[in-house]
Every structure is written in C-alpha cells, then in structure tokens.
C-alpha positions as CSV (number, residue, x, y, z in Angstrom):
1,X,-92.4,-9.0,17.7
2,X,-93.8,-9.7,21.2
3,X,-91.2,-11.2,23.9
4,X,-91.1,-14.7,24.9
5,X,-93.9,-15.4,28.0
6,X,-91.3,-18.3,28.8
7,X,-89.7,-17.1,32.1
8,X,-88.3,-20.6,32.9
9,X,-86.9,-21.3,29.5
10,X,-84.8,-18.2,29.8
11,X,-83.3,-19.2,33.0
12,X,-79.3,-19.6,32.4
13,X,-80.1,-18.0,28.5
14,X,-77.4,-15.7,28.1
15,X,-73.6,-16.5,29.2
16,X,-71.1,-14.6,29.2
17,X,-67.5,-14.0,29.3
18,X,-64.8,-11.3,30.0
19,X,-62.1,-9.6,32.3
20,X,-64.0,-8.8,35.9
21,X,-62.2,-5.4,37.5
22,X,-62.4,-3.2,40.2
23,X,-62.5,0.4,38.1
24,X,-60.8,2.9,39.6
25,X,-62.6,6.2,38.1
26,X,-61.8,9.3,38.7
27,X,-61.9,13.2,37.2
28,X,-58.5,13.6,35.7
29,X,-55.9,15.9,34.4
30,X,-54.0,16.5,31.2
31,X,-51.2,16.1,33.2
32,X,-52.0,13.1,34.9
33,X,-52.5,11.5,31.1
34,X,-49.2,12.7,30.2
35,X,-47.5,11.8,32.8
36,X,-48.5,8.1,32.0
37,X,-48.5,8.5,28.4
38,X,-52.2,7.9,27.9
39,X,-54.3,9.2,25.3
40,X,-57.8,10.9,26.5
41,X,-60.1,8.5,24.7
42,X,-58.3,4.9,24.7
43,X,-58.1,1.5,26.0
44,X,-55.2,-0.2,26.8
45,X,-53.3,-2.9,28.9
46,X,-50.9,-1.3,31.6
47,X,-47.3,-2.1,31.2
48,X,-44.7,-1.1,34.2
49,X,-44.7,2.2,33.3
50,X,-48.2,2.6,33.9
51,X,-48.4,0.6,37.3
52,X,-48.3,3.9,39.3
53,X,-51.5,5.5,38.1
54,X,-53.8,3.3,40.5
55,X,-51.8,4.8,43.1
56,X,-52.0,8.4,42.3
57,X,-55.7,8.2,41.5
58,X,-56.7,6.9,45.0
59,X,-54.3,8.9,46.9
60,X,-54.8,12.8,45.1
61,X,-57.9,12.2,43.0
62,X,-60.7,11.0,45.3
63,X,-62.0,8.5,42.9
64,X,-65.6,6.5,42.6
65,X,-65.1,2.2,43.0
66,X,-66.9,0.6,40.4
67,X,-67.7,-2.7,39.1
68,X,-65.5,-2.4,35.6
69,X,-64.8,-5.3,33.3
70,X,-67.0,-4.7,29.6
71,X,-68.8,-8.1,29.3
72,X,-69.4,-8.0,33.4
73,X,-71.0,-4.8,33.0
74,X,-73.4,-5.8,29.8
75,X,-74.5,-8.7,31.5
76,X,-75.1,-6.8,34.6
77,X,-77.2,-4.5,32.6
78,X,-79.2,-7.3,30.1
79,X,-80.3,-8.9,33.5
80,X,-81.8,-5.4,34.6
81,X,-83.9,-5.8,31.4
82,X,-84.4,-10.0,31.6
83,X,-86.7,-12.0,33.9
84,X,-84.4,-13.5,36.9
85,X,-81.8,-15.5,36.2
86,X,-81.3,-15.6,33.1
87,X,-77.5,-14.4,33.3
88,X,-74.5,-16.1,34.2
89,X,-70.8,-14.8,33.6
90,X,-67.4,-16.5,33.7
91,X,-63.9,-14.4,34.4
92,X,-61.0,-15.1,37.2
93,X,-60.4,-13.0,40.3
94,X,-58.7,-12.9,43.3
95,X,-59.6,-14.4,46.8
96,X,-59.6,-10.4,48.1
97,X,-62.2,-7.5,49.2
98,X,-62.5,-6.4,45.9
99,X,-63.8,-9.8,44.3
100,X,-66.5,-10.0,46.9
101,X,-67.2,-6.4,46.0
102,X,-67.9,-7.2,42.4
103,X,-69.5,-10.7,43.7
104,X,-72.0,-8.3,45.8
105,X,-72.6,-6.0,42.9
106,X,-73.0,-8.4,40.8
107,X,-75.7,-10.3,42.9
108,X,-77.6,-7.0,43.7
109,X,-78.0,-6.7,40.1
110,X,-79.4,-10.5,39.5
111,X,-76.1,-11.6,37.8
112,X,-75.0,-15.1,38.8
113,X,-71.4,-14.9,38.6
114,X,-69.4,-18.5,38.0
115,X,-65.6,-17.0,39.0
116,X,-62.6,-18.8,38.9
117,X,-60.9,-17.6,42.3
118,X,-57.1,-17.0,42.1
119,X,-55.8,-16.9,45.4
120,X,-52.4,-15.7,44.9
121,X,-52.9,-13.0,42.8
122,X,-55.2,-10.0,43.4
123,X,-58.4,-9.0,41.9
124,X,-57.7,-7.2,38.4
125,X,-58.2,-3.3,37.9
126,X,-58.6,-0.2,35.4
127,X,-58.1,3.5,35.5
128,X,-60.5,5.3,34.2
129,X,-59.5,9.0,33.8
130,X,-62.2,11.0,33.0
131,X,-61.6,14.7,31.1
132,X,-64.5,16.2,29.9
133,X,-66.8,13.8,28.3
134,X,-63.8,11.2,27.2
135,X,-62.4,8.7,29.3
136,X,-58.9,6.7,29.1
137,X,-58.7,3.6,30.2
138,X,-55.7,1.7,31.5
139,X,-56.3,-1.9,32.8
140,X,-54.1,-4.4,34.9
141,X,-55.4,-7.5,34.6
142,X,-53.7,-9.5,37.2
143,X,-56.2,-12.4,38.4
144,X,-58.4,-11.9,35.4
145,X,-55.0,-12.7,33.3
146,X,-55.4,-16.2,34.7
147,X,-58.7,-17.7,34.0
148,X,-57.7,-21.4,32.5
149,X,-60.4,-23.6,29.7
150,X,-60.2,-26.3,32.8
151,X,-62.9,-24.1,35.0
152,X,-65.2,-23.7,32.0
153,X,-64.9,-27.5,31.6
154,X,-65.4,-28.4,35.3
155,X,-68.7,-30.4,35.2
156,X,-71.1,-28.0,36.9
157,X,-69.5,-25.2,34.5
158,X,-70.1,-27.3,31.3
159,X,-73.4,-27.4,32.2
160,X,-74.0,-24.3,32.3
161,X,-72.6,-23.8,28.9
162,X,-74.9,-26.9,27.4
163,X,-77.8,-25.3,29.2
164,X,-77.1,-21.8,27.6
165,X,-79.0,-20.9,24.4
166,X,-76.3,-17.4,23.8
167,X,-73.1,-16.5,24.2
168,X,-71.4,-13.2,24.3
169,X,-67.3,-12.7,24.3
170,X,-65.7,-9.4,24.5
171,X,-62.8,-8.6,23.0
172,X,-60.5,-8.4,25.9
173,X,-61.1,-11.9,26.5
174,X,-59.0,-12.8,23.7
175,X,-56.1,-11.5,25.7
176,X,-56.8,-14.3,28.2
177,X,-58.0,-17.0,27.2
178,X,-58.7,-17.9,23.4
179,X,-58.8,-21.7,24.0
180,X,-62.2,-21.4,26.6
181,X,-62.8,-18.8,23.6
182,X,-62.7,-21.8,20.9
183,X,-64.3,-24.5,23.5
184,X,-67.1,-22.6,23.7
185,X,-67.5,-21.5,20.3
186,X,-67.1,-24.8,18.4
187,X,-70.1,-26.0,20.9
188,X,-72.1,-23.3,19.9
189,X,-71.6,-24.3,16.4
190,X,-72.5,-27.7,17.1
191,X,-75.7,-27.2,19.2
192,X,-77.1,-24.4,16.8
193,X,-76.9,-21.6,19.3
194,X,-75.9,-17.9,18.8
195,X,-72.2,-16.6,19.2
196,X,-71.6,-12.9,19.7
197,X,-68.5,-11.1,20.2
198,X,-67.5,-7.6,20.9
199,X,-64.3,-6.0,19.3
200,X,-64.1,-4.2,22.7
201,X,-61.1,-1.9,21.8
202,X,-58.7,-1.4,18.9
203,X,-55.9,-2.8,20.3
204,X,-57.9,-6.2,20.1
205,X,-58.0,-6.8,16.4
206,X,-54.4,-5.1,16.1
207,X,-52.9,-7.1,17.8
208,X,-54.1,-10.5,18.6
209,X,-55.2,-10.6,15.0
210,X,-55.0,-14.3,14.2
211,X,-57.1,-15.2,17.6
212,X,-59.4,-12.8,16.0
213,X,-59.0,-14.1,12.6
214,X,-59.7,-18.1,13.6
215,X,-62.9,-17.1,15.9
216,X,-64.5,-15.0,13.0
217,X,-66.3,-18.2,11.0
218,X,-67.9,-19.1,14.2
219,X,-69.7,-15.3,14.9
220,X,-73.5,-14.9,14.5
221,X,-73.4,-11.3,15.8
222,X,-70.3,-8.9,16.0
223,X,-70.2,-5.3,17.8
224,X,-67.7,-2.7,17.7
225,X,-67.4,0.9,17.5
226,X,-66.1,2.7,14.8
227,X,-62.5,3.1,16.6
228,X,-62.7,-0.8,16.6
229,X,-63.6,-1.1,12.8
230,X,-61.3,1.1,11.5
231,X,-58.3,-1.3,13.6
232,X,-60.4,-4.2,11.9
233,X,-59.7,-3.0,8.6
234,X,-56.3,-1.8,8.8
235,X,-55.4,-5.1,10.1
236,X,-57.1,-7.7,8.1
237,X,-56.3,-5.8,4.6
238,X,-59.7,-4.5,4.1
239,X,-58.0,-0.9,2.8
240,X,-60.8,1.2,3.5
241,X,-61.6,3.9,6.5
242,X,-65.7,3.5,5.1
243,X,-67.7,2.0,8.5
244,X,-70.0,1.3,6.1
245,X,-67.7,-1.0,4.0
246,X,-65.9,-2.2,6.9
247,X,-69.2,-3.6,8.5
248,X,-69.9,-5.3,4.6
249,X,-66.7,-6.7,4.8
250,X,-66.7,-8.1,8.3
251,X,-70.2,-9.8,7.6
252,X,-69.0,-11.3,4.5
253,X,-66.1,-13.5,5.8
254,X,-66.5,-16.9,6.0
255,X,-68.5,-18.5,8.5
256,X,-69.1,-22.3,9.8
257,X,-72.9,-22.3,9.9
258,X,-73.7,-20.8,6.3
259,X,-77.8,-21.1,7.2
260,X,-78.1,-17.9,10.0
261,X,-76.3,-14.8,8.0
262,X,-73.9,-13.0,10.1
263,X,-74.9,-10.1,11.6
264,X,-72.9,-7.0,12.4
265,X,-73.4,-3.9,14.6
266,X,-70.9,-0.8,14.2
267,X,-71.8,1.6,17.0
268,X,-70.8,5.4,16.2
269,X,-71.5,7.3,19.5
270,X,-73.8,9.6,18.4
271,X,-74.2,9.4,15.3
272,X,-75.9,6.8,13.9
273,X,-75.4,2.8,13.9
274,X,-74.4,1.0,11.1
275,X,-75.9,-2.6,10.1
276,X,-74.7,-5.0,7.8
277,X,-75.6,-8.9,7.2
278,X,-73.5,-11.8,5.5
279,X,-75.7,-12.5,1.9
280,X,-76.8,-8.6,1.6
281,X,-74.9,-5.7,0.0
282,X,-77.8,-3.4,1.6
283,X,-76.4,-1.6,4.8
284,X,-79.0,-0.4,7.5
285,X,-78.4,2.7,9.0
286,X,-80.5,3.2,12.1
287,X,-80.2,6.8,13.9
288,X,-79.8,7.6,17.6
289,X,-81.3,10.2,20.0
290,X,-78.5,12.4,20.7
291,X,-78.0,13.4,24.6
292,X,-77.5,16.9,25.5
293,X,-74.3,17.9,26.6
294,X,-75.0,19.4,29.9
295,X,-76.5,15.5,30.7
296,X,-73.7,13.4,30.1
297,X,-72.1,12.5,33.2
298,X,-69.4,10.0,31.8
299,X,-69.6,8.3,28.7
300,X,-67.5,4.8,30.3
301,X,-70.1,2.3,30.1
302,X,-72.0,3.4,27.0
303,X,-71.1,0.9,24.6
304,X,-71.8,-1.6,27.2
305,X,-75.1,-0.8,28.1
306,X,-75.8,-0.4,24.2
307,X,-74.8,-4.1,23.9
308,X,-76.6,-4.8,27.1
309,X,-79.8,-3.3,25.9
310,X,-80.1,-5.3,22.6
311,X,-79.0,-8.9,24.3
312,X,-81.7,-8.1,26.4
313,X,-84.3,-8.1,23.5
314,X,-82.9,-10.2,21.5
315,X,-82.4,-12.9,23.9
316,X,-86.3,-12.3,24.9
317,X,-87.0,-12.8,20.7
318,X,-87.7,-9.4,20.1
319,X,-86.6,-8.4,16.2
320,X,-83.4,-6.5,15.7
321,X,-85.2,-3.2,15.0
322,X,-86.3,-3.3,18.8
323,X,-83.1,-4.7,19.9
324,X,-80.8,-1.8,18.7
325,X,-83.7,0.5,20.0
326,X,-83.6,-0.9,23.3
327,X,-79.2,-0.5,23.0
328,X,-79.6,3.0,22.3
329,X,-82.0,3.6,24.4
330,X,-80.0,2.1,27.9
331,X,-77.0,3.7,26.4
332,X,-78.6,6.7,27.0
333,X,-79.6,5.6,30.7
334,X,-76.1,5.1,31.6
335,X,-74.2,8.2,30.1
336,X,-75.9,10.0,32.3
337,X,-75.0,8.5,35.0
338,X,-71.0,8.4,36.2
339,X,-69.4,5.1,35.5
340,X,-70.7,2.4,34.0
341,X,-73.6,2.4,36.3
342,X,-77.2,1.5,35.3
343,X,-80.1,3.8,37.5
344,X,-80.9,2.4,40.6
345,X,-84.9,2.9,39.6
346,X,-86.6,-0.4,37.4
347,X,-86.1,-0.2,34.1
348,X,-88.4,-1.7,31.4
349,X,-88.2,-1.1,27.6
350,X,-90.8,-1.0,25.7
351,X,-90.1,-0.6,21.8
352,X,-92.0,2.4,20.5
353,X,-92.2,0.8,16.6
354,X,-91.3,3.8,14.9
355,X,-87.0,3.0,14.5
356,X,-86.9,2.8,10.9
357,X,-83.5,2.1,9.4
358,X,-82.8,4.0,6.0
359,X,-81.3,1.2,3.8
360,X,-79.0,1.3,0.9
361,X,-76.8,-1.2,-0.9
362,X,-73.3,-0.7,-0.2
363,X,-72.5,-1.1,-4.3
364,X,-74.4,2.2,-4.4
C-alpha cells in the first residue's frame, strides 16, 4: 500500500502522551543492582530506597544524558520517519536545565513538544543500568508525576487533540494521569479516530489494573512485550503463560466501537512478533531479523523504536504487514546504538514486500 502524498493533512497526525525524563545511563555492576535491589532486566518506579542510585551513577559511573521517557522517545523516532510536523507530545516537567534539554532534543528531532511546566518540582529521571545486553530501569518521576487533565483541556491544547487523527498512550502514563487518559480516549471514540496504547512494563497491568481494565473497550491497537503479556494475564484471570493466547484474549475484550477490530501487537525481542485481531481466532506470526551479538550496543530503546517505526507507517496508510516491518526494522537501528538514540544519518523505510506472516487459528 503506497503512503499518503498528503504532507499537510498529516500535520499534527499523531499525538502523543507519556512521562518525559532525563535518562541517566550508564555501564553498571552486579553490585550496584544489588545494592538497590534491582533486577538486571526491569522497570520500575523508585521508592526512597532507591533515591540514591542517580547519585552514585553520575558521581563513579561516568554515565551518557539522554532523552528517556518511552512515548517521548517513539514519537521522537516516528517523526524521523514522517513528513514535518506531524508529531506533537504532551507530559509535565520542570522549569530546569534538563527540560530545555529534552525541549532541544526534542526540537532537533522535529518533535513539537506541548509540556506542562512545573516550576517547583524538578524535571523527572531514570537509571538505566546497563549489564551486558540487559538494562534496569529505575525512574523518579517527579515533575512528570504532576501533569493535570486541565493542560490537555486548555483551549490551544484541545485543539490539538480535535486536530489529531491518532493517539498513542504508554503505559506509564496510567501512573499519572488516567483522567487526561479517559478525556482523550472517549474523544477518540467519538470522532472515529485510532487509540493505541502501550503496556510499557509489567508493573503497569499489575498494578493499576482497573485504570487498565476501564481504558481497554476504547483501544484500536495495543503493544506489549511478552514480559507485559504474561503480567496481563496473570492479572486479568486469563490463566495462561501462551503469548499466543494472551494476545487472542486481549483482542477479544470488549470494545466501544465494535466496527474497527482491535488489533494487538506482542513484541518478543528476537524472536518473532505475535498478532492477533478482535473477530479472528487466526494469530499472525511475523519473524524478525535477529542482530548479531557483537552489534548490539544497548537494547534501552528497542521496543520504542519498534513502536516508533510502525506509527510511522501506519499513520502514513501503509498496511500492517509494512508497519511491523518498518518496527523491526528501526528496532534494529537503535539497538545498535547506546541509549534510546535513533542514528544521526536520514532514515527512510522502504517496505521490501516480502514479510509474510505464517498464520494459524489459535483453536488449533
């Protein structure tokens, strides 16, 4: 399916919202994790006793500044892909240096950012401690934690949202903010325009479960990983560890707007992605192109840029064959690089038509 040749009618397209952070990354220790009692591949919210970490990674680790925050970063990378301006994204920060160095990143990327600015409180921030090719993650949100449904509904901010044709939430939004979460959803609803959320991390369906459980109805497309499944299923009943039945299940809960079949994407790392739509039992199973070892820089980022790369089609009206091509295909871009950095060179995607999904019905 050819893109759209309508630059102007994909200005302001895709909107998005999420947590924007300062990452502090860094090459770290076993020691360091267990010193803070963090796992090597996870993703959680810092509590007191994690507070210190920040500290000890700038001060004895020598650690890279990056732009962090998940939906931030696939917005960031979508734009790479889109026709200028046709990304905007909503989150809180602080009135500090490190907002305007996420503003500035931001900008040199094409991303219009629409922030909320917290005076009082500083900009939010996560640890990324990197061993081997996992990462942990420890996040403080701080101003992030503040964003309020009154800035989304502040007349030029509204507008944007009316203007907007897609919408993509991450998961660690529903920490924040689940009423702009609802505002913006039920409008969607209303005006016949796609929702999408990412699961984000595991911690998201386990526990803020019902915030989860009342968006559901109005998602067109879902993401997660299989981490982010199997917390899915444990936590809505589903009894089952299959990705494969997991994704069925998800797709098959109820849903507002019964005429577009939910759609949802279960990302596996490396092996292959799982596909499942509301009103099928068949599952589509779409393979990857593993990355050699010895290239992976840092795998932070990845299911970002995945997400990243198939907004970017799909938003330009490409099918969803050449949308998950074009997510595994940036994917790859960015574990090679450290951080979730996209390459500084252009990058244009063009699908090669041969992804072919091999299909069976999950009954089977």
């Amino acid at each position: 399916m050819p893109p759209t040749t309508d630059r102007k009618s994909l200005q302001g397209a895709l909107v998005g919202f999420c947590n924007p952070l300062l990452d502090i990354s860094a090459t770290g220790t076993e020691a360091l994790l267990e010193k803070y009692g963090l796992d090597a591949d996870s993703q959680i919210l810092a509590e007191e006793k994690h507070k210190g970490i920040y500290d000890d990674l700038i001060n004895s680790y020598n650690p890279d500044f990056l732009v962090g925050g998940a939906g931030q970063n696939t917005l960031r990378g979508a734009q790479r892909l889109l026709p200028s301006n046709s990304t905007i994204f909503f989150g809180a920060v602080g009135k500090d240096e490190n907002a305007q160095r996420l503003k500035d990143a931001a900008t040199r990327d094409g991303l219009r950012v629409q922030y909320m600015e917290t005076p009082d409180v500083k900009t939010g921030v996560c640890a990324v401690c990197v061993t081997g090719h996992k990462r942990s993650l420890c996040t403080d949100l701080l101003a992030a934690n503040t964003y309020d449904v009154s800035h989304v509904k502040q007349a030029e901010n509204w507008k944007i949202i009316e203007d907007a044709k897609f919408y993509y939430v991450t998961g660690y939004f529903f920490t924040v903010s689940p009423e702009t979460i609802e505002t913006v959803a039920k409008h969607s609803l209303e005006a016949k325009k796609t929702f999408i959320i990412n699961l984000s991390a595991p911690f998201v369906p386990e526990f803020y479960t019902e915030n989860v459980r009342k968006t559901i109805p109005y998602v067109d497309i879902l993401f997660g990983n299989e981490s982010e499944a199997k917390a899915f299923s444990k936590s809505f009943g589903f009894e089952t560890d299959n990705i494969e039945k997991i994704a069925h299940l998800i797709a098959h809960m109820p849903k507002h707007d019964t005429s577009r079949p939910r759609v949802v994407i279960i990302t596996q790392g490396a092996d292959s992605t799982i596909v499942a739509t509301q009103n099928s039992d068949d599952i589509q199973t779409f393979p990857t192109n593993p990355i050699p070892s010895e290239e992976i820089a840092d795998t932070n980022g990845a299911g970002d840029a995945f997400s990243a790369g198939f907004l970017s089609q799909f938003v330009l009206g490409r099918s969803f064959v050449d949308s998950i091509e074009a997510g595994n295909w940036l994917a790859g871009k960015v574990i090679r690089e450290v951080g979730p950095t996209y390459p500084e060179q252009d990058l244009v995607f063009e699908p090669t038509g041969k992804l072919t999904p091999s299909v069976k019905s999950i009954s089977a």
